[in-house]
C-alpha positions as CSV (number, residue, x, y, z in Angstrom):
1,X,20.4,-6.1,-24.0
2,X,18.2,-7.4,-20.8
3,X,14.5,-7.4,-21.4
4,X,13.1,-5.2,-18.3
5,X,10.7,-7.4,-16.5
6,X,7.8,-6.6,-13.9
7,X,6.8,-9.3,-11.8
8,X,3.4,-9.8,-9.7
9,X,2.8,-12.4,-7.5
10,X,-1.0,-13.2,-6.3
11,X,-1.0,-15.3,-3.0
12,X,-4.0,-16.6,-1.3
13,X,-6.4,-19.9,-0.1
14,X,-8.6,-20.5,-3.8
15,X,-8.2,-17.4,-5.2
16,X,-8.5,-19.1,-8.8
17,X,-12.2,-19.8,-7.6
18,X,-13.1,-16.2,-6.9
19,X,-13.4,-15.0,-10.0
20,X,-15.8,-13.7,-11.5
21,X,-18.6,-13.8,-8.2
22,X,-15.7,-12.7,-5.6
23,X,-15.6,-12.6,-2.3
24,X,-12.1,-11.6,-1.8
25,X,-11.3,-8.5,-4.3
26,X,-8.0,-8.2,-5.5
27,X,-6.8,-5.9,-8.0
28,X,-3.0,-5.6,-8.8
29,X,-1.3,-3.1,-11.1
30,X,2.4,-3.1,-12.0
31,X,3.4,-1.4,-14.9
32,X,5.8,-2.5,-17.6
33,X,7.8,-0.6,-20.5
34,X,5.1,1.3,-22.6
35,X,1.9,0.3,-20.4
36,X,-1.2,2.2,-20.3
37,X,-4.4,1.2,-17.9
38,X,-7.5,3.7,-17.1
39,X,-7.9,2.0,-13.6
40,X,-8.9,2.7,-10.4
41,X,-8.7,-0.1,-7.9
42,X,-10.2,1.3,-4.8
43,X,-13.0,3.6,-7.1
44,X,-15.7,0.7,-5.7
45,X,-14.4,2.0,-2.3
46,X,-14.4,5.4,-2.6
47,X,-11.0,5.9,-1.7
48,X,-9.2,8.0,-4.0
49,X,-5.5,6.4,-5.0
50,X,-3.4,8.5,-7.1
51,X,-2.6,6.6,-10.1
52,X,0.8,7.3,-11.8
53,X,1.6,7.5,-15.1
54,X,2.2,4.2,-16.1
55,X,5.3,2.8,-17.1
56,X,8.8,1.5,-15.7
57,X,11.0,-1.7,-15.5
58,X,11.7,-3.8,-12.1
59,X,8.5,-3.0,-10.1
60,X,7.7,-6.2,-8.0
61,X,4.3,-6.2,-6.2
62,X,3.0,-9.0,-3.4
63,X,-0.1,-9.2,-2.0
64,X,-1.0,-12.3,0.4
65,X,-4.6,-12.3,1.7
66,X,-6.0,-15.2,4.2
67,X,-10.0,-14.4,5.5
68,X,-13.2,-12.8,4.1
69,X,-14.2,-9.7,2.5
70,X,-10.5,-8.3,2.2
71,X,-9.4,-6.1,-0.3
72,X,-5.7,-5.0,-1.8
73,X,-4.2,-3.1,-4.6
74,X,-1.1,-1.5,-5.3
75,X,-0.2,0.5,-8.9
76,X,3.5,1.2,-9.6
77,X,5.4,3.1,-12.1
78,X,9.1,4.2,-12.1
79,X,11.9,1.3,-11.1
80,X,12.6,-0.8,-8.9
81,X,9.9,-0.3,-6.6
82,X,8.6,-3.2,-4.4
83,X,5.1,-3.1,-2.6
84,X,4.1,-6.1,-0.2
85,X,0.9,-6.3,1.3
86,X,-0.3,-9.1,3.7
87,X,-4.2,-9.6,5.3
88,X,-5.3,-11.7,7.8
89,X,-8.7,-11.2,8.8
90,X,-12.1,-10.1,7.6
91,X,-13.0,-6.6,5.7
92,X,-9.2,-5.6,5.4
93,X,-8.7,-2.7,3.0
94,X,-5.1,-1.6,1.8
95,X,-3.7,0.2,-1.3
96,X,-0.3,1.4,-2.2
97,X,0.6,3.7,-5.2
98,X,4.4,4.5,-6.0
99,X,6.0,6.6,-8.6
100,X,10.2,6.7,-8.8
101,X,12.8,4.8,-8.6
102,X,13.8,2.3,-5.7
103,X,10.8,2.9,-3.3
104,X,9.9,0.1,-0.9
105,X,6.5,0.4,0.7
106,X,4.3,-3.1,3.2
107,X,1.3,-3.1,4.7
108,X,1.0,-5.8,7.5
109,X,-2.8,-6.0,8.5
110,X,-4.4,-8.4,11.1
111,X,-7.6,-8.5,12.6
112,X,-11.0,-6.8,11.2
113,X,-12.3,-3.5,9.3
114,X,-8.8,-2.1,9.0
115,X,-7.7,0.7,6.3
116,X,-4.4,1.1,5.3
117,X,-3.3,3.6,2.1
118,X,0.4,4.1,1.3
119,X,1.5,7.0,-1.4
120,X,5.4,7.5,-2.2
121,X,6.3,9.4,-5.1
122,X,10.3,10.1,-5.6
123,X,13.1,8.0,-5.4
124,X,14.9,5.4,-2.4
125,X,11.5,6.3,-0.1
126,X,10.6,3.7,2.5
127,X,7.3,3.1,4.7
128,X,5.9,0.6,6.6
129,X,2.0,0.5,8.0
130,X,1.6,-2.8,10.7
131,X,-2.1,-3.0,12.0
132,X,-3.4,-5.2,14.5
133,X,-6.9,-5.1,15.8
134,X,-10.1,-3.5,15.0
135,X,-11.4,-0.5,13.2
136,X,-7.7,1.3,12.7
137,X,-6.9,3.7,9.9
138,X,-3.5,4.6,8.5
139,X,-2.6,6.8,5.8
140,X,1.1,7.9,4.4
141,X,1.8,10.4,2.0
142,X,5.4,11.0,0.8
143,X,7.1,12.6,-1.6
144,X,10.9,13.2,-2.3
145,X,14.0,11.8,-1.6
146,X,15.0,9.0,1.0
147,X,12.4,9.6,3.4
148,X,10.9,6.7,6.0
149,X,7.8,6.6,7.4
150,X,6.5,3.7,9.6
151,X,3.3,3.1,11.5
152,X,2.2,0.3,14.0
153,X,-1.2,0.2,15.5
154,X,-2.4,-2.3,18.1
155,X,-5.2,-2.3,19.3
156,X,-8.9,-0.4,18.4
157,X,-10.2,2.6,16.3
158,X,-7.0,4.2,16.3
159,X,-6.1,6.8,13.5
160,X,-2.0,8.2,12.4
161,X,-2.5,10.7,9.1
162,X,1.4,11.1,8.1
163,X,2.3,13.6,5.1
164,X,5.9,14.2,4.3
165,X,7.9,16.3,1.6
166,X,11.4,16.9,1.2
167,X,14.8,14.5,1.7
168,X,15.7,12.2,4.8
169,X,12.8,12.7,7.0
170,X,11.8,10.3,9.1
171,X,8.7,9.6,11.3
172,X,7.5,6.7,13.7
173,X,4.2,6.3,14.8
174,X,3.7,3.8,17.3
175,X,0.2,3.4,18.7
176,X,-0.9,1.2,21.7
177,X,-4.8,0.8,23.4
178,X,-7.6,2.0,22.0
179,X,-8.8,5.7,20.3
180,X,-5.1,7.3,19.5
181,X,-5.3,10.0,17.0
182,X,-2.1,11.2,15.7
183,X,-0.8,13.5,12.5
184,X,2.3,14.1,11.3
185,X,3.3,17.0,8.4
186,X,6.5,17.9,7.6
187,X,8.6,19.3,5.1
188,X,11.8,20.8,3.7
């Protein structure tokens, strides 16, 4: 019988010699078989990520961070699941939280003050959030069955809000310049 197995991988320039006084906060939570944590990554934030109840097998989690002040975290429960988050810049903020089996969620972020939050709940879901610039915020919310969701911002202090509920819906944001605001909410 195969053992299930979670993996984490931490990347990033000396982050062995941020601990304990950090300048760079990382926090990275990836359930195994029989797991319990009473955590809240982004509660120093104020940002509210939905933590599942913990547990699963398979769940792989990246997060590769290169600047200052950047923060990432991502809690998974369920199978399968992969969440990959990469940070360039300073004051980069970006969270995922899955629950299912077979989700797929990244977070691309470049450039400064950016927020990115990514919640998938349900099985073979997929969403991307790419941000490039300064001041942008991105949020995705969705729950079901094989739905995709993906979001590129370039430029400055441009918002996309997406919710989604219900099988194989699909949404693409894709904002250029300065000041977009855009939501999405659908459902069936």
């Amino acid at each position: 019988m195969r053992k299930p197995r979670t993996d984490a991988i931490i990347r990033g320039r000396g982050w062995r010699a941020l601990l304990p006084a950090a300048a760079i906060a990382i926090w990275l939570l990836s359930a195994g078989q029989g797991a319990a944590a009473d955590l809240d990554p982004f509660d120093e934030l104020g940002l509210l990520l939905p933590a599942p109840e913990l547990g699963g097998y398979g769940n792989r989690a990246t997060i590769t961070q290169s600047g200052s002040g950047n923060l990432a975290g991502s809690i998974q429960a369920g199978a399968t699941n992969e969440a990959l988050i990469e940070q360039q810049g300073v004051m980069l903020r970006a969270g995922i939280s899955q629950a299912g089996a077979g989700n797929w969620a990244s977070i691309q972020q470049a450039g400064e003050a950016q927020i990115a939050i990514l919640l998938q709940s349900g099985d073979l879901n997929q969403a991307g959030i790419i941000q490039n610039g300064f001041h942008n915020t991105a949020l995705v919310d969705q729950a079901g069955y094989g739905n995709s969701a993906d979001v590129r911002q370039f430029g400055n202090h441009n918002y996309a809000d997406v919710s989604q509920t219900g099988s194989g819906l699909r949404t693409v944001v894709i904002q250029n310049g300065d000041g977009n605001h855009a939501i999405v909410r659908q459902g069936n």
